[in-house]
C-alpha positions in Angstrom: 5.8 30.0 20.5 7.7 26.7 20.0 8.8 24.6 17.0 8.6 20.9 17.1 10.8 18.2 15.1 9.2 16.5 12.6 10.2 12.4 12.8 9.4 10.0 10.2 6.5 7.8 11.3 8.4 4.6 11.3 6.2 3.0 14.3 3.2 3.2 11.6 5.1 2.3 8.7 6.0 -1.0 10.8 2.7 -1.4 11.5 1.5 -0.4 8.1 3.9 -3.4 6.4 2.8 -6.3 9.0 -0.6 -5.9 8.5 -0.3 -6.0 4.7 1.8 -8.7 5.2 -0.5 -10.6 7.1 -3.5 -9.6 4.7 -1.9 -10.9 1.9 -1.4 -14.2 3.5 -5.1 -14.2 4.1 -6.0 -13.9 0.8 -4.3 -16.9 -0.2 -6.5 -19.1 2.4 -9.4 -16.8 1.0 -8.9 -17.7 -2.4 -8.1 -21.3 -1.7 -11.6 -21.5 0.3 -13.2 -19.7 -2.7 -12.2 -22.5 -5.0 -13.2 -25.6 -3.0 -16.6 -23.9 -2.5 -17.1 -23.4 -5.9 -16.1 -27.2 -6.2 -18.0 -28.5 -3.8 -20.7 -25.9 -3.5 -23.1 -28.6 -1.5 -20.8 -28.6 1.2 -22.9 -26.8 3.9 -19.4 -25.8 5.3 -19.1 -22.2 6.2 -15.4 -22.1 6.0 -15.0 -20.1 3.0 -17.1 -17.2 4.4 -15.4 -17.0 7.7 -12.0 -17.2 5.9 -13.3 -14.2 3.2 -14.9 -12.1 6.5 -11.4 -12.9 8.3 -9.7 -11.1 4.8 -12.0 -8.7 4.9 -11.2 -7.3 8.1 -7.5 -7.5 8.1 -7.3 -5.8 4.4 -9.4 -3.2 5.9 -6.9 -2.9 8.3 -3.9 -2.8 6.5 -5.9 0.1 3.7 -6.4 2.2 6.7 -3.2 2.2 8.3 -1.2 2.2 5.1 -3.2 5.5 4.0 -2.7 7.1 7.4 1.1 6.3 6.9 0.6 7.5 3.2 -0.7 10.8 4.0 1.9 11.5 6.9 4.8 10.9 4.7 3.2 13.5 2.2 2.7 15.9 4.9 7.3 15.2 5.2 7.4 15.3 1.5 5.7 18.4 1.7 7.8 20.2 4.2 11.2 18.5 2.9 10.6 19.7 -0.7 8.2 22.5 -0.4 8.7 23.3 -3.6 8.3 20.2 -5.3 4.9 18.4 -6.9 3.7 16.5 -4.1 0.2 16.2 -4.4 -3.1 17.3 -1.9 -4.0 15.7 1.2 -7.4 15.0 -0.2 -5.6 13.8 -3.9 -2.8 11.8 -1.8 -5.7 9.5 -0.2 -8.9 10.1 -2.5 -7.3 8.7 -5.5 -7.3 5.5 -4.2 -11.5 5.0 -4.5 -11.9 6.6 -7.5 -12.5 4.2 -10.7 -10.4 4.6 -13.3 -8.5 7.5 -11.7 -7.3 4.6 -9.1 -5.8 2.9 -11.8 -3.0 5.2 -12.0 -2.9 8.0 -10.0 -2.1 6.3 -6.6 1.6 5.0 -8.2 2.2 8.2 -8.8 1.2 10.1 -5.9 4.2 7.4 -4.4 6.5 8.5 -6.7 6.0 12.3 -5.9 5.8 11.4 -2.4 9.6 9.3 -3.0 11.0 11.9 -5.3 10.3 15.1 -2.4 11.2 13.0 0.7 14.9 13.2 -0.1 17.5 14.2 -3.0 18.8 10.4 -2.5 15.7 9.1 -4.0 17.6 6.4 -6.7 15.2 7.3 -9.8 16.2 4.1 -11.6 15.9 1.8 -8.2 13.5 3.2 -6.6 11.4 4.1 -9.8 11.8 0.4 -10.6 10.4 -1.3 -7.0 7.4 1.2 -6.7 6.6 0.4 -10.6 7.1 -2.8 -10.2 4.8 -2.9 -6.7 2.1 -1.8 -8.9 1.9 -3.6 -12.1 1.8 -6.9 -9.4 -1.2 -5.6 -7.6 -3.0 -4.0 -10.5 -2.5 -7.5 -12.4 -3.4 -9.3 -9.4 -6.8 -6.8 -9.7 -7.5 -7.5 -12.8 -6.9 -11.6 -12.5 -9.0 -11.6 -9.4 -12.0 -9.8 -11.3 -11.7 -11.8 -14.2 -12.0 -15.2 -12.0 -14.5 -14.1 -9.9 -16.3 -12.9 -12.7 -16.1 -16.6 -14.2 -15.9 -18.3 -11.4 -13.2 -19.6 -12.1 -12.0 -23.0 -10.6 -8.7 -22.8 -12.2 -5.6 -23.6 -9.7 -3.1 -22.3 -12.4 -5.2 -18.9 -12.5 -5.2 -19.5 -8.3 -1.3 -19.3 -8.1 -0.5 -17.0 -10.3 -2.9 -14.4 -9.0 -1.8 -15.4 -5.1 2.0 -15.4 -6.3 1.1 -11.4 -7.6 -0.7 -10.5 -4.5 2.6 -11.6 -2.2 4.5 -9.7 -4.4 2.9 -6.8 -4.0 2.8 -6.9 -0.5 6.5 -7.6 0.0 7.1 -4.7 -2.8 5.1 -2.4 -1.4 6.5 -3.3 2.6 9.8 -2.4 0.5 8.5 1.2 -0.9 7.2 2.0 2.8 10.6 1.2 4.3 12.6 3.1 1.6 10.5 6.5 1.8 10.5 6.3 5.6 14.0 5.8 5.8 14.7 8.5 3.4 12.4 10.9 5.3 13.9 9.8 8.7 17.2 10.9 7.6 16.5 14.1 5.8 14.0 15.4 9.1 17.2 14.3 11.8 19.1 16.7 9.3 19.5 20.6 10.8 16.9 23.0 10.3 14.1 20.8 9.6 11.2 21.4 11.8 7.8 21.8 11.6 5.9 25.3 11.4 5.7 27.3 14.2 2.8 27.0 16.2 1.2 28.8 18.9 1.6 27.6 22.7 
């Protein structure tokens, strides 16, 4: 029998932050192709859906590996704070695609996550970024719908919903290096290692 070191995953959560990074920039050329196709819808240009299948792929992208990175910090939470509230595998990532629940939920199965990765979680700080991470993306949500559902030509309703969605992303590339820094500290600690398993 052996025991292995947990580690952070920093090498995804660096990953994880680029690629929403990158996605978010995408989704301001998206949106900006979006509108001058609904101006000029005779244009027989095909920008706008090679720019919105270019999004596409990259959110896609970033959703998996920021859920991978998710649900491996839980699993840290989990063994850092065994005995606090953090929630199930199948909650931590299933949340995120159910309607209504995904409203909600998701922020706080961050903040559990935050709160059991190390006592130095800062409750009014940290509280703050990850609160403030999701009222921008659920505004930007609701914006986006609202537009779309309109079709919307506004450029005012263009940059404030872009302006939410690169807040978001730099918010939530702030929550990914906090918890990861928190839980890399607390797992080089002593006596933090994984369960035992057999050789």
């Amino acid at each position: 029998m052996k025991s292995t070191a947990r580690t952070a995953p920093r090498t995804l959560a660096r990953c994880a932050q680029t690629a929403i990074g990158v996605a978010a920039v995408a989704d301001v050329f998206r949106a900006a192709a979006l509108r001058d196709h609904r101006l000029h819808p005779s244009n027989p240009s095909l920008e706008s859906g090679e720019v919105s299948r270019v999004f596409v792929n990259l959110m896609t992208l970033a959703v998996v590996l920021f859920l991978v990175w998710l649900a491996k910090s839980r699993t840290n939470a989990q063994l850092l704070s065994p005995r606090s509230p953090v929630p199930t595998r199948g909650w931590t990532v299933g949340t995120w695609f159910v309607p209504v629940v995904n409203l909600f939920a998701p922020r706080r199965t961050v903040l559990d996550i935050g709160r059991a990765s190390s006592p130095s979680w800062e409750e009014r700080r940290d509280t703050l970024v990850v609160n403030l991470w999701w009222a921008a993306w659920i505004t930007h949500g609701l914006i986006l719908g609202a537009s779309t559902a309109m079709a919307s030509t506004s450029l005012a309703l263009l940059v404030v919903a872009e302006t939410l969605m690169i807040a978001a992303a730099v918010l939530l590339g702030l929550v990914i290096e906090r918890i990861t820094a928190l839980q890399s500290a607390a797992l080089a600690g002593p006596g933090v290692t994984a369960p035992l398993m057999k050789v």
